[in-house]
C-alpha positions as CSV (number, residue, x, y, z in Angstrom):
1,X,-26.8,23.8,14.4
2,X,-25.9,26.1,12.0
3,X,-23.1,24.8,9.4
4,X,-20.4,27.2,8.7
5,X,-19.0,28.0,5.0
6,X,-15.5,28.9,4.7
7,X,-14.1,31.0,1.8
8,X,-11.8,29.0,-0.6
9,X,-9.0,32.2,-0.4
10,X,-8.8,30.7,3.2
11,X,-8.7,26.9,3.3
12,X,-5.7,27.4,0.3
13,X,-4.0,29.6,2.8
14,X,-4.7,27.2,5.9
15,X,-3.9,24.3,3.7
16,X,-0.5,26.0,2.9
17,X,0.1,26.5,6.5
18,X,0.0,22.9,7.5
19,X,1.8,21.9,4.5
20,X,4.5,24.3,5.6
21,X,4.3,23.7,9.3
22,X,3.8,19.9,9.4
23,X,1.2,19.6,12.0
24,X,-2.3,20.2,10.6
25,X,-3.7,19.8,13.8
26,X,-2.2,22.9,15.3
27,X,-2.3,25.1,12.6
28,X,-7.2,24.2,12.8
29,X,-6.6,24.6,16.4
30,X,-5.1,28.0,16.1
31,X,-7.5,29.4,13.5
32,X,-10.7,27.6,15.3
33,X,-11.6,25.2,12.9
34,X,-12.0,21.1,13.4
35,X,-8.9,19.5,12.4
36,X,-10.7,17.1,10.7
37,X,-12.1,19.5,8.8
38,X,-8.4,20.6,8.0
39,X,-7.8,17.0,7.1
40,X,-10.5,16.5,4.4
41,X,-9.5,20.1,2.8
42,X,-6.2,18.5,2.8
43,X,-6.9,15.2,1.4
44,X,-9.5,16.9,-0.9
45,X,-6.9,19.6,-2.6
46,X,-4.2,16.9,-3.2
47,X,-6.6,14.6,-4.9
48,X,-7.5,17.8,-6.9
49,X,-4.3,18.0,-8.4
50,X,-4.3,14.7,-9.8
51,X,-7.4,15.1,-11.8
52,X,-5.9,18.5,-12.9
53,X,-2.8,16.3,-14.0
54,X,-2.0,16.0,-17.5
55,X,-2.7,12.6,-18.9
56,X,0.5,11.8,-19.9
57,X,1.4,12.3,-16.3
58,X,-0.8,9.7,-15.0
59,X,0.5,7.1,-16.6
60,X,2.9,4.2,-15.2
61,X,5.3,2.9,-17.5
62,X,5.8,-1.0,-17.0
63,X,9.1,-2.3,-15.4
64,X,11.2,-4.2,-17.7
65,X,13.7,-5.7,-16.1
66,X,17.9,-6.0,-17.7
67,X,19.0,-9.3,-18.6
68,X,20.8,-10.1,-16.0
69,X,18.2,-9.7,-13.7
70,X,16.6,-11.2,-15.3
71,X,18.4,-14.2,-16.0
72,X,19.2,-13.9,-11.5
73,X,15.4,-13.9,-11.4
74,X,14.9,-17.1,-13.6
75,X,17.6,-18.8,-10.9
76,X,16.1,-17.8,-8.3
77,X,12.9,-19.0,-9.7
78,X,14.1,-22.4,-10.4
79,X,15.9,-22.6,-7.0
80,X,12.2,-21.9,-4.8
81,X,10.5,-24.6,-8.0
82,X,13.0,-27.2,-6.5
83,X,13.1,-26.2,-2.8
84,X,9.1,-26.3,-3.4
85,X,9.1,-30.1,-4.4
86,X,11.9,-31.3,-2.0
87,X,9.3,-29.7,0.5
88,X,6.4,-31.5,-0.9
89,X,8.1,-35.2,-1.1
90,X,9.1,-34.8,2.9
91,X,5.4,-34.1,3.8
92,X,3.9,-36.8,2.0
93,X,7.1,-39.9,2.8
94,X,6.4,-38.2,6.4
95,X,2.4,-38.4,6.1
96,X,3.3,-42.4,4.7
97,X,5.4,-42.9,8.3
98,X,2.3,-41.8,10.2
99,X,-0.2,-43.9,8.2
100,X,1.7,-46.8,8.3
101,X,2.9,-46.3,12.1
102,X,-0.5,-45.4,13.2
103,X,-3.4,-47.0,10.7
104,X,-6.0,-44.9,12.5
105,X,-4.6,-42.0,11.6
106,X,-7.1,-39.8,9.5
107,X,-5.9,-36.9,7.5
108,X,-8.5,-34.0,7.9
């Protein structure tokens, strides 16, 4: 099976046609290519761009949030820390019930 070799002048073009169409499936199926094929050009190009990217591009500044989130954020944190423990003491004075209602009771 012989493996064909496509000119780079045509998968830009093709690739611009899906882009611009939205179905990269059509646009292989009316040239007579695999739309995988279309697919990995696709994939390939965009991930192209990227490397070609300036560095200063790449990078992701970090979130910082304002004060007042921030401060909403700290209350919220201490409201799940206490909602957390009220949790934890009704498991174990409800895992104390069982033991003492049941002394064969074995916690797994």
């Amino acid at each position: 099976m012989r493996r064909n070799r496509y000119p780079k002048e045509l998968k830009e073009q093709l690739i611009q046609e899906a882009m611009e169409v939205g179905n990269a499936t059509q646009v292989a199926r009316r040239h007579g290519i695999d739309p995988k094929r279309l697919y990995y050009w696709i994939r390939e190009s965009q991930h192209k761009g990227f490397q070609e990217a300036p560095a200063d591009a790449k990078q992701i500044a970090p979130y910082v949030p304002s004060a007042q989130e921030f401060k909403r954020l700290e209350s919220e944190n201490i409201a799940l820390k206490k909602l957390l423990g009220e949790k934890t003491l009704e498991i174990q004075i409800l895992q104390d019930l069982i033991k003492k209602k049941n002394p064969s009771y074995r916690k797994n």
